[in-house]
N, C-alpha and C positions, 0 to 999 in steps of 0.2 A: 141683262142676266147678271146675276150677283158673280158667279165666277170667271164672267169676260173680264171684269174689273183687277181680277189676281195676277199674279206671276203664274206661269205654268207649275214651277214646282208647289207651292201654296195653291192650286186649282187642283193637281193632282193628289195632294194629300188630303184636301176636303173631298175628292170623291172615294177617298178609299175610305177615311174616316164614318164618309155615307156608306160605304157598301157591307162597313161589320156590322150595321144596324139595321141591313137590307134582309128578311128572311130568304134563306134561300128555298127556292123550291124543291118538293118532296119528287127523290129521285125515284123512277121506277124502272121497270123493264121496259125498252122497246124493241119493236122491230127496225133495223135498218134502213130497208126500204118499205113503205108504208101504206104502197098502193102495187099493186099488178094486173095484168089483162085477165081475163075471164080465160077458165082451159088453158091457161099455162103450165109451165113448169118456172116455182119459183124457190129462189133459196131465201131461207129466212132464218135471217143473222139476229139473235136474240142475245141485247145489250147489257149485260149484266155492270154496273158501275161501281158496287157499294156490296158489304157482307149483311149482316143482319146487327146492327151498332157494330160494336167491335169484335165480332165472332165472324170468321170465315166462312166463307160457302163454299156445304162441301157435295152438296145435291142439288142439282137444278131438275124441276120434273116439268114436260109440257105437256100440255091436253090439247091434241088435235081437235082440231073444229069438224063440225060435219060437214062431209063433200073436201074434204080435202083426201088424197089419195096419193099412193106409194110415197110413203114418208120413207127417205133415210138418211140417216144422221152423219154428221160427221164425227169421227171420233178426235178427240181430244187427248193426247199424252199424259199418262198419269192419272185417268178416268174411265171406268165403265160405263159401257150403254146399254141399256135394257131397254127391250123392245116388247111393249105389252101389242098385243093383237086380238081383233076381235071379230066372230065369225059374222061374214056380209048374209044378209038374209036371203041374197040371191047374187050366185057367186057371177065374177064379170069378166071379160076377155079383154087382155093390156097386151098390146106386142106378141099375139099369137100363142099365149099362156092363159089359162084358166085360174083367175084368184078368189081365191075363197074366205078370205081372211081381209081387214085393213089396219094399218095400225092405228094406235088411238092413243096412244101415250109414249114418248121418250125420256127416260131419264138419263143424266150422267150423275156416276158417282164418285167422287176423289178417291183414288185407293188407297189414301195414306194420308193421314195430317199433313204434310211434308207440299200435299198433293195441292191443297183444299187451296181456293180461292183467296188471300187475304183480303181482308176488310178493307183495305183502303188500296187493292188493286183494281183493277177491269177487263172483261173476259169477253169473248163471245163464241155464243153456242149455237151449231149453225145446223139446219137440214136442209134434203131439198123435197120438194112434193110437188102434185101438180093441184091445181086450186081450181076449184069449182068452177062451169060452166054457165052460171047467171052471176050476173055483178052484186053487186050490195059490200056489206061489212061481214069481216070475219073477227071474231075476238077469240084471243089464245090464251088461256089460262095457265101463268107459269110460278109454280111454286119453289122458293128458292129457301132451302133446309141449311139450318148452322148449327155447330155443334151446342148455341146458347141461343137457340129460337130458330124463327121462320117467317118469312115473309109468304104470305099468298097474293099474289097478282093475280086476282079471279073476279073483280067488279067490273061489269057490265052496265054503263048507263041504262036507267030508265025512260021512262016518256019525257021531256021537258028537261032533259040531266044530260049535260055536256060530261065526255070524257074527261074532263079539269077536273069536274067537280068531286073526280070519284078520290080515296082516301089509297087505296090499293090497286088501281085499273087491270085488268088483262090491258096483253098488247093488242093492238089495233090492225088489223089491212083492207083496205079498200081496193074492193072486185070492178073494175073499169071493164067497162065492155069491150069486147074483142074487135070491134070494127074502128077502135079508136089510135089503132095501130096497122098498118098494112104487113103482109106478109107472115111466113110459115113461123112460128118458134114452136120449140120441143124440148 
């Protein structure tokens, strides 16, 4: 190997010399944790790294998947949350309460410039919900709003299309089945 033959400091300058010419990969949103049991209850820490070029984020909006259930959010200092809700077709009994409603969207919104995400900070925006009761994939569409554009995170692979390939991904979580874990969560 060409750089066993160097000094360390001359090895290390040749691999940074390589890495300004390395593209870096296209940042996105993700989820934290990536995978949960089937009928759990999971928090899901959504990774904000980057603003929209150099425009702050000053809006992050998420779209619940279906079958996920009792979204709520954590609130963030310095941000509103709106809770869009939409009526269930046939309302369901949770903890000895009758719901008729589920949510289906969170937003935060910076209450102020002062507020807003900078561009070259990193945040995270967390809820907790409980996640469907058959495994598979859930994709979470989160659109991240700047006062000089917008990022939508809402591509879905196709048949033959790895999540890499997508240009804009939703986040990702994979439904593991419940029998893959012993014992009670809630």
């Amino acid at each position: 190997m060409l750089l066993k033959n160097l000094s360390r400091p001359a090895a290390a300058l040749a691999l940074t010399a390589f890495a300004a010419f390395v593209p870096v990969a296209h940042a996105h949103v993700t989820l934290e944790w990536q995978s949960a049991l089937a009928g759990t209850s999971y928090k899901a820490v959504f990774k904000i790294g980057h603003g929209c070029g150099l425009s702050p984020t000053r809006q992050v909006v998420v779209d619940l998947p279906e079958g996920v259930r009792g979204a709520r959010p954590m609130p963030r200092p310095g941000w509103t949350v709106d809770i869009t809700r939409t009526p269930l077709a046939k309302p369901d009994t949770r903890h000895g309460r009758t719901v008729t409603q589920e949510v289906t969207r969170i937003t935060w919104t910076a209450q102020s410039p002062a507020d807003m995400l900078d561009a070259a900070h990193y945040a995270e925006f967390v809820l907790l919900a409980q996640v469907p009761q058959s495994e598979g994939r859930l994709y979470w569409p989160v659109r991240q709003v700047c006062p000089d554009g917008r990022l939508d995170w809402v591509q879905v692979p196709g048949p033959g299309q790895r999540q890499s390939d997508l240009a804009s991904p939703a986040a990702v979580l994979d439904i593991l089945p419940a029998s893959a874990a012993g014992g009670h969560s809630h």
